[in-house]
C-alpha positions as CSV (number, residue, x, y, z in Angstrom):
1,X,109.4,123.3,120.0
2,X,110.9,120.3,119.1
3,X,110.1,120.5,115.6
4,X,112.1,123.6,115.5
5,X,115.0,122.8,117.5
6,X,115.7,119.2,116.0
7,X,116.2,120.3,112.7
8,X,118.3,123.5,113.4
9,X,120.6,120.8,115.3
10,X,120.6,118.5,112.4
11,X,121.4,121.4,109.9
12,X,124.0,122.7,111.5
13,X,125.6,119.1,112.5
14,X,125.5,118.2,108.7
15,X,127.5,121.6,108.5
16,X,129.9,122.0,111.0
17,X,131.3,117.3,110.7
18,X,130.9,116.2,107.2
19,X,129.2,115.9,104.2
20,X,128.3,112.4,103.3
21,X,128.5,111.2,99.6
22,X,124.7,111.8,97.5
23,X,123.0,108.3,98.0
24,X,119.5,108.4,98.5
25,X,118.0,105.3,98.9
26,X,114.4,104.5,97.3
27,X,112.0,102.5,99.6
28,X,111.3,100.9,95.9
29,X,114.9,100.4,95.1
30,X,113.5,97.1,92.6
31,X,112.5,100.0,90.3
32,X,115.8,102.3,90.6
33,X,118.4,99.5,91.1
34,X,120.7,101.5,89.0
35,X,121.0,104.0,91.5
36,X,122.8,101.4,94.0
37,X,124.6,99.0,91.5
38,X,126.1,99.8,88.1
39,X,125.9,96.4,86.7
40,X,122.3,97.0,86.2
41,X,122.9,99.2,83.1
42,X,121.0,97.6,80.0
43,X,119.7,94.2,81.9
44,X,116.0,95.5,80.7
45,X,117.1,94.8,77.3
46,X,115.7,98.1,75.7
47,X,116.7,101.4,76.3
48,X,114.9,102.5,79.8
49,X,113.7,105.5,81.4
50,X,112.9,106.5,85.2
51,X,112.1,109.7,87.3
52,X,111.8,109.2,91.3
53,X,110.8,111.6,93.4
54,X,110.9,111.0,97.2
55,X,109.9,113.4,100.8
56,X,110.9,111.8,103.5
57,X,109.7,112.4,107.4
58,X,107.0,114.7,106.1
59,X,106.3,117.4,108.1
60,X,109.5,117.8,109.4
61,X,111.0,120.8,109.4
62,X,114.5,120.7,106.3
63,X,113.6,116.7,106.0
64,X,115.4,114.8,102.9
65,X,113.7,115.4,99.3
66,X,115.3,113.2,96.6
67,X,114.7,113.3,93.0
68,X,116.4,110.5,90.5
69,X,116.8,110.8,86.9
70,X,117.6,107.4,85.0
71,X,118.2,106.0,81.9
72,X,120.5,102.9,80.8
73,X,120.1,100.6,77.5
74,X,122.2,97.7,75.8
75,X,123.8,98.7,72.5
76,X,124.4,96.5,69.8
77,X,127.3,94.8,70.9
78,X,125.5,92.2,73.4
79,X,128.2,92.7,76.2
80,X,128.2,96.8,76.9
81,X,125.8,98.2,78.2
82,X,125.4,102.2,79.3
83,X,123.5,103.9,81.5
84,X,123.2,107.9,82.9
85,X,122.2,108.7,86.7
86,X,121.4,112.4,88.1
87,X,120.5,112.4,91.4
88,X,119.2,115.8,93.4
89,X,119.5,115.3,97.0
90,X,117.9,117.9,99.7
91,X,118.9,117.9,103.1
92,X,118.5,121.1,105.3
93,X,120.6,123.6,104.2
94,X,122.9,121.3,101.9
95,X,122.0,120.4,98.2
96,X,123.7,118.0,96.1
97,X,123.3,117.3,92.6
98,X,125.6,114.4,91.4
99,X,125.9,113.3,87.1
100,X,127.3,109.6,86.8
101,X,128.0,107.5,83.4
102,X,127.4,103.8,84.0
103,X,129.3,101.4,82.4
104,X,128.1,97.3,82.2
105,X,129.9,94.6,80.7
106,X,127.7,91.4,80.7
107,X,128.4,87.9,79.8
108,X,126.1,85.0,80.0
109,X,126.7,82.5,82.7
110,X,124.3,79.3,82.5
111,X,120.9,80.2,82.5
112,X,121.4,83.8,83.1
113,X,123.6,86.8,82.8
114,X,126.2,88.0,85.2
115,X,127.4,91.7,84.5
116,X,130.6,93.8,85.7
117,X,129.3,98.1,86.0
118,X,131.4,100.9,87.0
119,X,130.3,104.4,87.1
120,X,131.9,107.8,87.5
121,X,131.2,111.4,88.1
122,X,130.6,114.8,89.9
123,X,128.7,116.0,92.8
124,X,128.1,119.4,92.9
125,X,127.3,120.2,96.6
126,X,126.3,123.7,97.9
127,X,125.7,125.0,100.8
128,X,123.3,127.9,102.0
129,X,123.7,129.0,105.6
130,X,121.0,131.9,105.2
131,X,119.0,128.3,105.7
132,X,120.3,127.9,109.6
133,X,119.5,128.3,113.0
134,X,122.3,129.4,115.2
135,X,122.8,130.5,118.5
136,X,126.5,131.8,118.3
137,X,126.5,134.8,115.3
138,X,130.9,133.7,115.4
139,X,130.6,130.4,114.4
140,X,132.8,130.0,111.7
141,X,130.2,128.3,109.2
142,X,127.7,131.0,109.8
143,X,130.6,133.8,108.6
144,X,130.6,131.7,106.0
145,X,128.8,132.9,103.0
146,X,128.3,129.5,101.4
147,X,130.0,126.4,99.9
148,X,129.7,124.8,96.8
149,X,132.2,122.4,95.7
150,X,132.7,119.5,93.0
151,X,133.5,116.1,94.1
152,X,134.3,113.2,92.2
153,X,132.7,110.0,92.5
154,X,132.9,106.3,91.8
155,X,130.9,103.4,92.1
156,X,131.3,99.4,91.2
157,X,128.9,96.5,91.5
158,X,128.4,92.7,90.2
159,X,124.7,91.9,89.0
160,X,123.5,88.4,87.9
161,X,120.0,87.8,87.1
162,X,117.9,85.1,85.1
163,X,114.4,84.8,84.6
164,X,113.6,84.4,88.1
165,X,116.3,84.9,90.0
166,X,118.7,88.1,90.6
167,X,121.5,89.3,92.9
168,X,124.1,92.0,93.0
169,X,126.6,93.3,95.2
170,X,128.1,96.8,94.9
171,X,129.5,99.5,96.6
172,X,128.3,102.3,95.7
173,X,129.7,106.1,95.8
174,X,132.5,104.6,97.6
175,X,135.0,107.4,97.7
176,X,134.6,109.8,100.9
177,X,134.9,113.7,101.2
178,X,135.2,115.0,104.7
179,X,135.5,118.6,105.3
180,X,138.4,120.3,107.1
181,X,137.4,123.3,108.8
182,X,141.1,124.2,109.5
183,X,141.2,124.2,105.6
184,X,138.1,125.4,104.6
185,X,138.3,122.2,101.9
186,X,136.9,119.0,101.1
187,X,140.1,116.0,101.1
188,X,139.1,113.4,98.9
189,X,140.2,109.7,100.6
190,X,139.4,106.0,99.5
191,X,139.3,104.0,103.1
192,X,137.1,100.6,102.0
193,X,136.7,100.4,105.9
194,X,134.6,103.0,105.6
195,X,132.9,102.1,102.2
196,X,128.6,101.0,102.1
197,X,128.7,97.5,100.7
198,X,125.1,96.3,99.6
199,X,123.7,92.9,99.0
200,X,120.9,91.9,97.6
201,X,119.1,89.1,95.6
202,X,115.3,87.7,95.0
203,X,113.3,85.2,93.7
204,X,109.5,84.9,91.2
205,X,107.4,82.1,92.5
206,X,104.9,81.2,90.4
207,X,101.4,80.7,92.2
208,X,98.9,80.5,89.5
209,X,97.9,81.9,86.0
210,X,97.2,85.1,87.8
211,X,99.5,85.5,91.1
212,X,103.4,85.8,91.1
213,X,105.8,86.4,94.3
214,X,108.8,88.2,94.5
215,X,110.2,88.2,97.8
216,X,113.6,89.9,98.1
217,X,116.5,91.5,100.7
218,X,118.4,94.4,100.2
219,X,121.4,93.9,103.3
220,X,123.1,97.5,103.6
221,X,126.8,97.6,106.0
222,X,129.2,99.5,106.6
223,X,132.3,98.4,108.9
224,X,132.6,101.8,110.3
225,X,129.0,102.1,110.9
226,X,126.3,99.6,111.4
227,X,124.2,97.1,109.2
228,X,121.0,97.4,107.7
229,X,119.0,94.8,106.9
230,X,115.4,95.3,104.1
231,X,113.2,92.4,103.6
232,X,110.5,92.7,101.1
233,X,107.6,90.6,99.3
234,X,105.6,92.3,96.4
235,X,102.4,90.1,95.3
236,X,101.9,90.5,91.6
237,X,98.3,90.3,90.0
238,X,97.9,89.8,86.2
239,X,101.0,91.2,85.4
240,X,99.2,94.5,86.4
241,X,99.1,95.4,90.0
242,X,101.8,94.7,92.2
243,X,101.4,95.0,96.0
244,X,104.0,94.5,98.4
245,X,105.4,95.7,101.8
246,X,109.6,96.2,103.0
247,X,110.3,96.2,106.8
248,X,114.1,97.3,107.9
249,X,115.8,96.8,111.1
250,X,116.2,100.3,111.6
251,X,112.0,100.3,112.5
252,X,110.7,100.9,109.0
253,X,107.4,99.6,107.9
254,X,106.9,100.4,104.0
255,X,103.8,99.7,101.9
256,X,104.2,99.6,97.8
257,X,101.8,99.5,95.0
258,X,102.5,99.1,91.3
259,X,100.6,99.6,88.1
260,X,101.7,98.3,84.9
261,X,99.6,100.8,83.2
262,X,100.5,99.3,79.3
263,X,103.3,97.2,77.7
264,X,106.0,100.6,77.7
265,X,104.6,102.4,81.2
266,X,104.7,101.2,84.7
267,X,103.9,103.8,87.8
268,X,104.5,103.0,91.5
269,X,103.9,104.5,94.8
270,X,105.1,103.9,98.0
271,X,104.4,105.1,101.8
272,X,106.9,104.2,104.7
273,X,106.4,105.2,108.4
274,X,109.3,105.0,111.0
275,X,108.5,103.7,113.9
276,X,111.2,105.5,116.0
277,X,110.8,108.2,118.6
278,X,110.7,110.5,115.4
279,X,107.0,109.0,114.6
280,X,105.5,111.9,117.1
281,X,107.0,114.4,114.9
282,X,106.6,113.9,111.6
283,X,104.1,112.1,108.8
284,X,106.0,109.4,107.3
285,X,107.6,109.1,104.1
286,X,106.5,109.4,100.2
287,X,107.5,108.1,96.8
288,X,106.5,108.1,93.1
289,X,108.4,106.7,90.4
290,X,107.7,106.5,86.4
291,X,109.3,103.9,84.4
292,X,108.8,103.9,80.2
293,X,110.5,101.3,78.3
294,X,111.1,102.0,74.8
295,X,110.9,98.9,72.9
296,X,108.8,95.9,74.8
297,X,109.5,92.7,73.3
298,X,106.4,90.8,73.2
299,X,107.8,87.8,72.3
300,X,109.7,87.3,75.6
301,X,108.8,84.8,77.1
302,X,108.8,86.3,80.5
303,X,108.5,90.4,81.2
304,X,111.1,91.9,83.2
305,X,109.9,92.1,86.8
306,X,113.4,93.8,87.9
């Protein structure tokens, strides 16, 4: 019963308060940093490609399903940098389906690069309340044949990185859209006490010939919220096979494996289970990803690991 009633709840809560800017977050967000911080835009150094696809709580009854689109190179001037994001986020009854241009101006600063990215777009959310449980047939949402709406949306970051070292800061997707239901319509509203700001930053150890470490944090807050802290550690084998695990303070174990299949292709997967009082009810969470870089220099001294 429980797996029923839960999600008809959720739905209709999502529905009825507000809908939250698209941001899904990857469990590997190493791969997909784009997605999070603008600045990233062209620090592979060839034009770059990624598809993400991502089920969370399995099992679950109208639980999140993701799918991320990127692609971001340098162009000939050495300082700009561009970059395209489409996100498809499914939650319940709600879809959203959001198109951003990145922008990345990067300048070198000692032994690395530090970058300045902002990116802009739509979300195109929608709505489909054929999709909800409902005990009163007057509620206003349910007489409601559907929404669909598009929203603008903005995002900035800072990104340095080196050959072993990286860190950004961002806030992404920062403007908000709650929905009036006096109105019937979505008020757009820039409140930064309200805005995610994200942290994060890593290191490559060198063990031997064969073994490299990468541990890394990703710290997520928000002032009107709470915080979120991600600390990972990916062990990489011959520059083939990367295993690694994430915990988060909100009770998330994650497991991650990566295989540089050739010079151009690299595939991951990942596995996270929540340890919360949701573990009785549903499987866990999966993602695949599929990275191609275009042009590989093999003359680099060092491959880029993110």
């Amino acid at each position: 019963m429980f797996k029923k009633i839960v999600p008809a709840i959720f739905m209709l809560g999502i529905g009825s308060i507000a809908y939250p800017q698209l941001q899904p977050l990857l469990d590997q967000y190493l791969l997909n940093v784009l997605a999070i911080n603008p600045a990233y835009a062209g620090s592979q150094e060839a034009l770059n490609a990624g598809l993400y696809a991502r089920t969370q709580w399995v099992g679950f009854e109208g639980a999140p399903r993701d799918i991320t689109f990127s692609l971001h190179t340098p162009l000939r001037d050495k300082h700009v940098n561009l970059g395209i994001l489409v996100m498809n986020d499914k939650i319940g009854a709600r879809t959203e389906t959001g198109f951003l241009l990145n922008y990345a101006y990067r300048i070198d600063m000692g032994a690395g690069k530090l970058s300045f990215g902002l990116a802009g777009g739509l979300t195109d959310l929608s709505t489909d309340v054929n999709m909800l449980r409902y005990t009163d047939p007057g509620d206003g949402l349910v007489l409601n044949p559907g929404v669909r709406v598009l929203l603008p949306e903005f995002s900035f970051g800072l990104y340095y990185y080196s050959d072993r070292f990286f860190a950004g800061l961002s806030t992404p997707l920062f403007l908000k859209h709650p929905f009036n239901e006096a109105s019937g319509k979505y008020k757009i509203s820039f409140d930064p006490s309200e805005m995610n700001y994200m942290l994060m930053g890593g290191y490559i150890f060198n063990l031997s010939d064969n073994y490299k470490l990468i541990p890394s944090m990703l710290l997520k807050t928000n002032p009107a919220n709470k915080t979120q802290l991600d600390l990972n550690c990916n062990l990489i084998f011959r520059e083939k096979i990367w295993l690694g695990t994430s915990l988060r303070t909100n009770r998330n174990l994650i497991f991650l494996l990566q295989y540089q299949a050739n010079q151009q292709i690299k595939i991951a997967y990942s596995y996270g289970y929540n340890f919360s009082e949701l573990s009785t009810y549903q499987k866990g969470s999966h993602e695949v990803m599929l990275l191609y870089n275009f042009r590989y220099v093999i003359e680099a001294k060092s491959p880029r690991y993110f």
